[in-house]
N, C-alpha and C positions, 0 to 999 in steps of 0.2 A: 748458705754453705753448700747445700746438696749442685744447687746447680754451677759454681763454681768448682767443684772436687767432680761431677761427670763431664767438664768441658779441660780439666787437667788430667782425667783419664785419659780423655781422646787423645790431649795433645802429645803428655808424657809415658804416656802408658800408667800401669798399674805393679808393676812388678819390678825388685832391685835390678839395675842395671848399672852400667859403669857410665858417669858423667861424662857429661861435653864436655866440660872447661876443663883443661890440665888442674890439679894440685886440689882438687875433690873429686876423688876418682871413686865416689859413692853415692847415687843418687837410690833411693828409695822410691816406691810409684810416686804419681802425681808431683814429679818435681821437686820433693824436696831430699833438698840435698845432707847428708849425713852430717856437715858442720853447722848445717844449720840446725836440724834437730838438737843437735849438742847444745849451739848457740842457745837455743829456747829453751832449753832443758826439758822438753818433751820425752818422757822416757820411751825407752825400746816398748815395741808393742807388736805382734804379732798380723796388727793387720793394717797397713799402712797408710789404708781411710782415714782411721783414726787419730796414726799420727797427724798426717796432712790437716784433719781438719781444726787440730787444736794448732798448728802451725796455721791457719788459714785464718783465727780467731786473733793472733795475733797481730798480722799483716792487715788485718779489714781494721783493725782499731788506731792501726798509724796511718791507715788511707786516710778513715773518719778525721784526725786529725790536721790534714788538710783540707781537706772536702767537709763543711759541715754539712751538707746536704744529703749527703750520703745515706743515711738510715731509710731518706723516704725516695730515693732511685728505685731503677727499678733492677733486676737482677743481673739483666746483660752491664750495666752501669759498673755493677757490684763486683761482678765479676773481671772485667776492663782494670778497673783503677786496681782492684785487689794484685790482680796479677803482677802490675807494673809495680807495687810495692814489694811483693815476693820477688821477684828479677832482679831488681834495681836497691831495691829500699827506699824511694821515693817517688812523689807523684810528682813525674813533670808537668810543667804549665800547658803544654799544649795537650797530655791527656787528661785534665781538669777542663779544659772550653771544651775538648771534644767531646766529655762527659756530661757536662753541662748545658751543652749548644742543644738549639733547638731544631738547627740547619746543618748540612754536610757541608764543612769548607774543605777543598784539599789541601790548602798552608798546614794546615793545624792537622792534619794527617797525613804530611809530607813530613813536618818537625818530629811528630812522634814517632814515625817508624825511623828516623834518623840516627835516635838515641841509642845507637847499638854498639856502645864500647865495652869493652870488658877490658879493663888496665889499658894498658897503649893499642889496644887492637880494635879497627870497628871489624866486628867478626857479620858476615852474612848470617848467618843461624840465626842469630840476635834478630835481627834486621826480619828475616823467614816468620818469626817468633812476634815481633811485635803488629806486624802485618795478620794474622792469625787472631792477635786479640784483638785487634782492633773489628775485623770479620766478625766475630761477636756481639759487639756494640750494634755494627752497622747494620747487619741482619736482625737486628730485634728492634730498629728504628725505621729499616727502611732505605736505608740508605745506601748509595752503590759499594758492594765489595773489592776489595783486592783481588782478581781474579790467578793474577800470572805476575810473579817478579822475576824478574830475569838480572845477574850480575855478572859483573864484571871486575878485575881490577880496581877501576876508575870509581866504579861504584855501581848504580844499580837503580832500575827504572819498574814503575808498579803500574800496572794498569788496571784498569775499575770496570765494574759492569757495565757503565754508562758511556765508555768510551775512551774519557780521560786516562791520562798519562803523569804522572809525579818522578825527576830523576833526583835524585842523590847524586852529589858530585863529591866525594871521598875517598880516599883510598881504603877500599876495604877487601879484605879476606873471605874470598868465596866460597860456598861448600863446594863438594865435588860435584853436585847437578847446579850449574849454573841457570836454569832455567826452573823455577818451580810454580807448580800449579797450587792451588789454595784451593 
């Protein structure tokens, strides 16, 4: 729990702010967003760890549900798959291999950071966002980073510490720094 709730500090901050996604215009620290608290019936609480991490207990036991392997990962793992069930509410297939893989493939981390729709939109944030978790994994395996994603229109191209290159080819919604560093 702990090391997931300080790697959603960093990402989300700690404190109420107004959401990204139009029509939850309440996010609490650590991401979680106000309808979902409701969702979970996680009561109000004054200190927003709290709520998060019993929101956090929830989302790790639908991960587990996919991933039976789950319990004996190791935290960056935990942390990865957990995330992507808070964002999404699902583990996609490709961040189960890349949870599970013993090897860095870029397919399977070109597919993941892919999944970045939210209703009809593939939003860059999203895209900023799963490239980030994925950073997490990679760094406590070893494996090359997302250093620099750069978007476009068209879509959006990620480059690794190693070298490599992974483009998306979608029409997606940039933020306003088209260029971001990880």
């Amino acid at each position: 729990v702990d090391h997931f709730l300080d790697v959603m500090a960093e990402f989300e901050g700690v404190k109420r702010h107004e959401g990204a996604e139009g029509g939850d215009a309440d996010t609490h620290g650590y991401g979680l967003k106000e309808s979902t608290r409701k969702t979970l019936g996680i009561p109000m609480n004054e200190d927003p760890r709290a709520m998060a991490s019993q929101a956090y207990e929830h989302f790790y036991n639908k991960a587990k549900k996919k991933v039976k392997g789950l319990d004996s990962m190791d935290d960056e793992a935990k942390t990865f798959l957990t995330s992507s069930v808070w964002n999404t509410g699902m583990v996609f297939g490709s961040a189960k291999r890349i949870a599970e893989g013993k090897n860095f493939k870029l397919g399977d981390v070109k597919e993941y950071v892919s999944n970045m729709r939210t209703g009809d939109k593939n939003l860059a944030g999203l895209g900023n966002r799963r490239a980030k978790d994925y950073n997490v994994l990679a760094e406590g395996r070893g494996w090359p980073t997302i250093d620099k994603v750069e978007w476009t229109t068209k879509g959006g191209t990620f480059t690794f510490s190693n070298g490599k290159t992974a483009k998306i080819d979608k029409k997606v919604e940039p933020t306003k720094h088209t260029e971001v560093n990880l």
